[in-house]
C-alpha positions in Angstrom: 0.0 0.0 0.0 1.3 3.9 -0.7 0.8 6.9 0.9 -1.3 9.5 -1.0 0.5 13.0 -0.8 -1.8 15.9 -0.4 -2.5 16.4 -3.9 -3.3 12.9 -4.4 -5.9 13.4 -1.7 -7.2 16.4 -2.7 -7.5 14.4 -6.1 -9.8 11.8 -4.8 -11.5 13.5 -2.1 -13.0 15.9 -4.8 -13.9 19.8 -4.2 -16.5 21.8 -2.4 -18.9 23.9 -4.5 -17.0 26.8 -3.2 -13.8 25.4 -4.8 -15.9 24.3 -8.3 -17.5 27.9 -8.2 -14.5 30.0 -8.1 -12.8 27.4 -10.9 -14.9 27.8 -12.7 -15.2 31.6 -12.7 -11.5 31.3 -12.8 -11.3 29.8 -16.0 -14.0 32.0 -17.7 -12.5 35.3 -16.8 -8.9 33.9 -17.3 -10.2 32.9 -20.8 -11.2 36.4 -21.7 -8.5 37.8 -20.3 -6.4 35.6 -22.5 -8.3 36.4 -25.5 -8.1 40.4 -24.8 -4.4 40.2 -25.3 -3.9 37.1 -27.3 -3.1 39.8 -30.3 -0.3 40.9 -28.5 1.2 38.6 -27.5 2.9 37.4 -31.1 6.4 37.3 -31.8 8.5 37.5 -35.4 11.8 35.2 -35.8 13.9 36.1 -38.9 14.2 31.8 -39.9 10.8 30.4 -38.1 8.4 33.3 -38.7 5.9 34.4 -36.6 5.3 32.4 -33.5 1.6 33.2 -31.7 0.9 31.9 -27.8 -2.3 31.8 -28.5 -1.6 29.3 -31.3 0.7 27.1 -29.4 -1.4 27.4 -26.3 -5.1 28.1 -27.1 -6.1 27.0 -23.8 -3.6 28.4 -21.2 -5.6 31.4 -20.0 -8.8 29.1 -19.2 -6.2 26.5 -17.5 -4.4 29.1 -15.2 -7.4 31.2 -14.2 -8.9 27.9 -13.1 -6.1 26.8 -11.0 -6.2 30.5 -9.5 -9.8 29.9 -9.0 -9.4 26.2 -7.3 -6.9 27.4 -5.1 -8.7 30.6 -3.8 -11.7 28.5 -3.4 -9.9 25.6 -1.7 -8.6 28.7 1.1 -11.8 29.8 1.6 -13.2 26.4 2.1 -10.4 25.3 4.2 -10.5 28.2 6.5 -14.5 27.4 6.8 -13.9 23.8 7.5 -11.6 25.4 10.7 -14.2 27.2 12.1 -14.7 26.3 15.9 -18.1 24.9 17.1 -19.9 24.9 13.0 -16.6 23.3 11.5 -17.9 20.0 11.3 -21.2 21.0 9.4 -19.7 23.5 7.1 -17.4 20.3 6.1 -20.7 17.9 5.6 -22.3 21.1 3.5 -18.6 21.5 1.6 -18.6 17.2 1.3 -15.3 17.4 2.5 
């Protein structure tokens, strides 16, 4: 048998809908962030040509505004969890 490390746990144990919320906001604002400035953010090479993030990474804005979103979401529910005396039934409501 292995030890899960805390990612692993936090893996299986699945989120709160305080943690899938903020995700998902997360991604959709980190998205259109991305997409604002995905113009800009080309670059011209003399042999290769031009090189676009947004071309080699279409997705990257959505993917870090999410983890942004998970983490901040996973604080808040963590420091909920911690609260004395309603702790235990802010973690049932969580499904933590």
């Amino acid at each position: 048998m292995i030890e899960l490390t805390s990612t692993e746990v936090d893996a299986v144990s699945g989120a709160g809908f305080i943690q899938d919320s903020l995700s998902s906001i997360g991604g959709s604002l980190g998205n259109a962030g991305y997409n604002l400035i995905g113009s800009q953010l080309n670059v011209t090479l003399p042999i290769i040509g031009n090189i676009s993030l947004p071309g080699i990474a279409p997705n990257l804005g959505r993917n870090v505004g999410s983890t942004v979103g998970s983490a901040i979401g996973g604080s808040i529910e963590s420091t909920l969890a911690k609260t004395p005396l309603i702790g235990g039934l802010i973690n049932k409501l969580l499904g933590n």
